[in-house]
C-alpha positions as CSV (number, residue, x, y, z in Angstrom):
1,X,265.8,44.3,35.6
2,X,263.4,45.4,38.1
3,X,259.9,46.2,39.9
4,X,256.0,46.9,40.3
5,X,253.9,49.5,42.9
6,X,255.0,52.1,45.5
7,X,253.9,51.3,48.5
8,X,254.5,55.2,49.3
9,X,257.2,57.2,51.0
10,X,257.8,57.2,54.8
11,X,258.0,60.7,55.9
12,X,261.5,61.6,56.8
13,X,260.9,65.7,57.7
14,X,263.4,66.8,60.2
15,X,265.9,63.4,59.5
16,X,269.5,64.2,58.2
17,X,269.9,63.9,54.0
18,X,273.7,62.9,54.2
19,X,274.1,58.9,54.0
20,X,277.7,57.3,54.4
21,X,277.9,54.0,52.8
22,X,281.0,51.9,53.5
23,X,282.4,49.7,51.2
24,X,284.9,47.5,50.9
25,X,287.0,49.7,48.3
26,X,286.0,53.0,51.0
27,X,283.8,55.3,52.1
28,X,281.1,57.3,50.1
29,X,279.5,59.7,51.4
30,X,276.4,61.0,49.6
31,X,273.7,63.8,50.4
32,X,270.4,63.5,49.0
33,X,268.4,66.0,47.2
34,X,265.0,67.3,49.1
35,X,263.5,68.3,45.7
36,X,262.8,64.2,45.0
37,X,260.7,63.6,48.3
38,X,259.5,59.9,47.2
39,X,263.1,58.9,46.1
40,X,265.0,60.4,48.9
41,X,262.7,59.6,51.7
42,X,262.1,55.9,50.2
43,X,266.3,55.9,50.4
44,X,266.3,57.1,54.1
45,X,263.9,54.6,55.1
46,X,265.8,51.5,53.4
47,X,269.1,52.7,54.7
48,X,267.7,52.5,58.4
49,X,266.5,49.2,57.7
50,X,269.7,47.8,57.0
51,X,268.4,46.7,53.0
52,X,271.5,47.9,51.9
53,X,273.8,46.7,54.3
54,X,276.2,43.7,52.2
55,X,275.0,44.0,49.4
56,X,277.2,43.8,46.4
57,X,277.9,46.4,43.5
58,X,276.5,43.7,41.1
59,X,276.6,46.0,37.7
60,X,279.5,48.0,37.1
61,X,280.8,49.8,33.4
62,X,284.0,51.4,33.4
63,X,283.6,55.0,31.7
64,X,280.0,54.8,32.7
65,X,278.6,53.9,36.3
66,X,278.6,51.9,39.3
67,X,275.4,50.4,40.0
68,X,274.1,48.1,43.4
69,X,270.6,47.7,45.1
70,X,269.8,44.1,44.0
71,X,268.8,41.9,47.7
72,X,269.8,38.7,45.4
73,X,273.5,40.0,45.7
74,X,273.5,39.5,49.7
75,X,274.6,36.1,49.0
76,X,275.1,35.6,45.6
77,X,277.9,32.7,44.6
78,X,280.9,34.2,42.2
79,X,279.7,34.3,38.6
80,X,276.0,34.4,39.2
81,X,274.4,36.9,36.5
82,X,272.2,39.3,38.7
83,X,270.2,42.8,38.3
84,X,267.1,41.2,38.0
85,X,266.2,41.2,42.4
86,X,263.7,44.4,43.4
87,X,261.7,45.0,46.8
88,X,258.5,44.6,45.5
89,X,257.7,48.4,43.9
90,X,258.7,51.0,42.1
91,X,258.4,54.6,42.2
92,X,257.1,57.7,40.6
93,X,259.8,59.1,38.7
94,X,260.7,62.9,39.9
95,X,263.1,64.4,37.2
96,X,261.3,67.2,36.5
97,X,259.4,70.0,38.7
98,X,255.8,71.1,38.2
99,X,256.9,73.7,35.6
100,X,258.6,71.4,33.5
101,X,262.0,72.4,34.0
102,X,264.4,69.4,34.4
103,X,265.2,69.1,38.0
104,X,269.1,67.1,38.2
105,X,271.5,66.6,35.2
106,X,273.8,63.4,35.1
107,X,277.0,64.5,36.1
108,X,279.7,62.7,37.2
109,X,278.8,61.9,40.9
110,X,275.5,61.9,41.4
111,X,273.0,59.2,42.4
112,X,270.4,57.8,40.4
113,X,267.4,55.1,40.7
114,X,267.8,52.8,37.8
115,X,264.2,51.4,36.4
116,X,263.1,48.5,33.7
117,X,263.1,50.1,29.9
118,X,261.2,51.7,28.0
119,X,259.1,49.0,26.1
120,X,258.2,47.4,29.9
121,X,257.9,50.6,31.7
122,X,256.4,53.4,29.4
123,X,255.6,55.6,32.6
124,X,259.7,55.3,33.1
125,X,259.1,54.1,36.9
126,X,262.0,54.0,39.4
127,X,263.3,50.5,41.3
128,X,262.3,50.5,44.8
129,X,266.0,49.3,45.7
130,X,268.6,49.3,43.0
131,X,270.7,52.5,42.3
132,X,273.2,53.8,40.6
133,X,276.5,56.5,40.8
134,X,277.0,58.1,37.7
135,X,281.1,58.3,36.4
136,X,280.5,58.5,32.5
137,X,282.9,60.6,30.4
138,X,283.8,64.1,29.6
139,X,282.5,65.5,25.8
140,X,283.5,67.6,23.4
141,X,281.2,70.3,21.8
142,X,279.9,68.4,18.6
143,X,279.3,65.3,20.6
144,X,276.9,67.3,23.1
145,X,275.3,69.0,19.9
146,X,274.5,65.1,18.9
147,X,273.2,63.8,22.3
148,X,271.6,67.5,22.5
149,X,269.8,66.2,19.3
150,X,268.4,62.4,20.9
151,X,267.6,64.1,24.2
152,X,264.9,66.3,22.5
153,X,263.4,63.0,20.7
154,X,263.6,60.9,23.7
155,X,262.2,63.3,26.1
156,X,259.5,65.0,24.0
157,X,261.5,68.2,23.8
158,X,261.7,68.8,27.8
159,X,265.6,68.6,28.0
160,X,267.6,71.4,26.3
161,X,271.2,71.0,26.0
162,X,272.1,74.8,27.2
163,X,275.5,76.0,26.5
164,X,275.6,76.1,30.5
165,X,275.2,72.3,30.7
166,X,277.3,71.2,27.5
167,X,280.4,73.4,29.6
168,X,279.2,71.4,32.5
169,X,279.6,67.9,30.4
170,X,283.1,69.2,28.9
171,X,284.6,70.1,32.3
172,X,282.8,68.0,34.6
173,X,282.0,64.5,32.5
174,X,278.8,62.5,33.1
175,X,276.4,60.3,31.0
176,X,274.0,63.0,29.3
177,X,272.3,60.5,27.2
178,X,270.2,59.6,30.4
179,X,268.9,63.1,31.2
180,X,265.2,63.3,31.9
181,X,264.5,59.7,31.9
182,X,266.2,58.4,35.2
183,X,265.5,60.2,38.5
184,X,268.7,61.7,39.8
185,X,268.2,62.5,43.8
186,X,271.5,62.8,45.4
187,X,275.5,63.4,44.9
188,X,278.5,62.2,46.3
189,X,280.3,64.9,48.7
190,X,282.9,62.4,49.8
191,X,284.5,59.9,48.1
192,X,284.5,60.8,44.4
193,X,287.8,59.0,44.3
194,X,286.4,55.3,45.6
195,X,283.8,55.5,43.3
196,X,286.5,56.3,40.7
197,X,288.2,52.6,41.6
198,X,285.0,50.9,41.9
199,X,284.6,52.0,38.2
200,X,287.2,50.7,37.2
201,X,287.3,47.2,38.6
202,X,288.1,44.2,36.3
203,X,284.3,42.4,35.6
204,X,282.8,39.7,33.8
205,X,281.0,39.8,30.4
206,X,277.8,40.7,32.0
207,X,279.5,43.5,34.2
208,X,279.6,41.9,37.8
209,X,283.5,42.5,39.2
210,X,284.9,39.0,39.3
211,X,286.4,40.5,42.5
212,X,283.1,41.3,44.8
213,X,282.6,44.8,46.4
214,X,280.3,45.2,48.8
215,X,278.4,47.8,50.7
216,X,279.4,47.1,54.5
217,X,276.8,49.0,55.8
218,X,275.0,52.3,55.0
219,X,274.2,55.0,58.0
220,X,271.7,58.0,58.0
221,X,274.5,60.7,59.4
C-alpha cells in the first residue's frame, strides 16, 4: 500500500499541535505528539495544504482501526479497491527515543502513520500521507502474556509488555500487536465517540464503507 523518500520535514516550531478534522460522521479533534518531529511536522504541513481536505476513510475494520490518507480517494467512484495512492515519500519511523525506550503504545485513540510491510520495507518506513486512528479491543491477561510473547520476536526484544501497559490494554483496549513497528504521533482529545461510529460502518470485502465518509476539511487550530 504505499511510498518511497522523505523529502524532509518543514519546520513547524512555534505552530499549534491540535488539528480538527471534520467529517462527515463529526468532528475529531486530535493533538499531535512533539516527541515525533518528522511525523508531526510532515502532518502540520499537509494539513495546511489542504491534502487532506475530502478525502475519504478508504480502509476501515470494525474492532480494529479507521484508516484514510490515500489522494486516489478524492474522487474515487463507489466500489473502487484503494490504499495503494501515496505523495511520493515516506518517512523515518520515530517509535522509539534515542535510549531505546518505546516512545507511544497503541491505545485506543491515538494516531498512527501506516507504512508498506515488512518483506517491502525492512527499514519499517512511514507513508508520507496515509494514517490511521487506532480502536482495537480490550484484552484479558493471558492474551497480553501471548502478544507480550510476538512483540519480543517482532521487535528484537525492545517492547516489554509491563504489567503497567497490559492494565492499560485491559481497561483502555487498543491493538498491541502493532507496538514498536508503526509510528504513533498523536491522539484524539475530541471525538472518541465519531471515531467509534466510523468504526463501525457497514464496508465491503476489501474494507471501504459502501457508504463513503469523508474528511471535510482538516485545520491547524
Amino acid at each position: 500500500m504505499f511510498l518511497f523518500t522523505f523529502l524532509g520535514a518543514v519546520p513547524m516550531t512555534g505552530q499549534s499541535k491540535q488539528v480538527l478534522l471534520e467529517t462527515t460522521a463529526g468532528n475529531i479533534l486530535v493533538t499531535l505528539y512533539d516527541d515525533t518531529p518528522l511525523h508531526r511536522d510532515n502532518f502540520l504541513r499537509l494539513v495546511n495544504e489542504h491534502f487532506y481536505d475530502s478525502l475519504l476513510f478508504h480502509r476501515v475494520i470494525k474492532n480494529f482501526m479507521i484508516q484514510t490518507g490515500d489522494p486516489v480517494s478524492r474522487h474515487a467512484e463507489p466500489g473502487i479497491t484503494l490504499g495503494r495512492g501515496d505523495n511520493g515519500y515516506t518517512i523515518a519511523p520515530e517509535c522509539y527515543a534515542a535510549d531505546g525506550r518505546l516512545l507511544h503504545h497503541h491505545r485506543r485513540g491515538v494516531l498512527a502513520m501506516a507504512r508498506k510491510g515488512d518483506n517491502v520495507n525492512p527499514e519499517r518506513r512511514s507513508s508520507g500521507c496515509q494514517f490511521y486512528i487506532v480502536w482495537g479491543t480490550t484484552f484479558s491477561t493471558n492474551e497480553l502474556k501471548s502478544v507480550g510473547e510476538r512483540l519480543d520476536a517482532m521487535t528484537n526484544h525492545r517492547v516489554v509488555m509491563t504489567p503497567e501497559i497490559m492494565d492499560l490494554y485491559r481497561k483502555t483496549g487498543g491493538t498491541p500487536h502493532l507496538d514498536g513497528q508503526y509510528t504513533v504521533f498523536g491522539e484524539v482529545t475530541e471525538g472518541l465517540e465519531v471515531v467509534d461510529r466510523i468504526q463501525q460502518a457497514f464496508t465491503d470485502d476489501y474494507n471501504r464503507p459502501v457508504d463513503d465518509i469523508r474528511i471535510l476539511s482538516a485545520k491547524v487550530l
